[in-house]
C-alpha positions as CSV (number, residue, x, y, z in Angstrom):
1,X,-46.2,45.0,7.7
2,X,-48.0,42.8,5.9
3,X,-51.3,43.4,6.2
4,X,-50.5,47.3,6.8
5,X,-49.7,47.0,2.8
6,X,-53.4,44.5,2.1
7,X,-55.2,47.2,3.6
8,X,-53.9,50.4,1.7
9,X,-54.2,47.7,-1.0
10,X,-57.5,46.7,-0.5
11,X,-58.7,50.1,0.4
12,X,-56.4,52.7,-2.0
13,X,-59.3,54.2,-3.4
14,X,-60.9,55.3,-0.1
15,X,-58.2,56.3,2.4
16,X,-55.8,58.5,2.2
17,X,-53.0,59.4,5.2
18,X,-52.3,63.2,5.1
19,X,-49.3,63.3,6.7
20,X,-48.5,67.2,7.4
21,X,-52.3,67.0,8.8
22,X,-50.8,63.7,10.8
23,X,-54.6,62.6,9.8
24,X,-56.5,59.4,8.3
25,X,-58.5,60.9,5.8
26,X,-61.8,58.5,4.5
27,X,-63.5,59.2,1.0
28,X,-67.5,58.8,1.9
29,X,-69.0,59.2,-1.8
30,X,-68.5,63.1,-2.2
31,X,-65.2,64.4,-0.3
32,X,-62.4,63.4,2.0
33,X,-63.5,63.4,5.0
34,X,-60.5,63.3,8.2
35,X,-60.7,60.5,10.9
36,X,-59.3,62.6,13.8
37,X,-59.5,60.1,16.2
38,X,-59.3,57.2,13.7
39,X,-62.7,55.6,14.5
40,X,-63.2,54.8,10.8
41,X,-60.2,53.2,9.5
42,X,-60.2,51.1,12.8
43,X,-63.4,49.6,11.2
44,X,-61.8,49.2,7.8
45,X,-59.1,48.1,8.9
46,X,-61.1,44.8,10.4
47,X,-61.9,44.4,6.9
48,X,-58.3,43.0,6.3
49,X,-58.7,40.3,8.6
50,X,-62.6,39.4,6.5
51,X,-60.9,39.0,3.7
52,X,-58.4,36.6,5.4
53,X,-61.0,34.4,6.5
54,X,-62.8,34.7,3.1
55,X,-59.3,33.5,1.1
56,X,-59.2,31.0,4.0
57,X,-62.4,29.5,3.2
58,X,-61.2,29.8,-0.7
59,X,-58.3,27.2,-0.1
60,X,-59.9,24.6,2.3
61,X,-60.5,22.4,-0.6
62,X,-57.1,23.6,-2.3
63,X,-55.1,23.2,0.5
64,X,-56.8,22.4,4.1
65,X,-53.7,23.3,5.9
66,X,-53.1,26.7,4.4
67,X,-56.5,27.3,4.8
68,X,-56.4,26.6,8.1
69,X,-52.9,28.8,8.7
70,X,-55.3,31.5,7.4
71,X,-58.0,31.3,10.0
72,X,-55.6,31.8,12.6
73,X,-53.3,34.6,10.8
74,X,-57.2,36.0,10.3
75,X,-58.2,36.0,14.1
76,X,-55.0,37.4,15.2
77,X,-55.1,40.3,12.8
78,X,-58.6,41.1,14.4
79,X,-56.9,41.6,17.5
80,X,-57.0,45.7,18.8
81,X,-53.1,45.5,18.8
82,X,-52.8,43.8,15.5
83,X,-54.9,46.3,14.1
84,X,-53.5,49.3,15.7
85,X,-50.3,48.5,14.4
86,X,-51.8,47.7,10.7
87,X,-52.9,51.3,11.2
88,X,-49.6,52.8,12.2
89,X,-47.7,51.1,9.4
90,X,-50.0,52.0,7.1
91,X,-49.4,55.6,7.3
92,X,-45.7,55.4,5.7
């Protein structure tokens, strides 16, 4: 649930779930453009488990063993299951 909520928070201002459409939609610049088969935010989604390993590398000084707690909670969340169900919790 967790990172279901970091990536509508990381990425409010560029997805959008219409739900009456049952549809991802993606802003590209101009318009909202719909993810029918959810190619796109698949990708973006792998950008919640980036900026895991980014805050990861943020704290190995901080705190080595958080930091290292984050590189694993990173690699799983890159996982195709991990980031199907970020996308399916996403959408509520």
């Amino acid at each position: 649930r967790k990172n279901a909520q970091l990536l509508v928070d990381l990425l409010s201002d560029f997805i959008r779930y219409d739900v009456v459409r049952e549809v991802w939609l993606i802003f590209n610049g101009k318009f909202w453009q719909a993810d029918p088969k959810d190619n796109k935010i698949r990708h973006l989604a792998r950008n919640v488990s980036d900026f895991l390993m980014a805050y990861s590398s943020y704290l190995e000084e901080i705190d080595p063993k958080l930091s290292k707690w984050y590189q694993t909670y990173a690699r799983k969340a890159e996982s195709f299951n991990s980031i199907k169900a970020m996308i399916a919790l996403a959408k509520s």
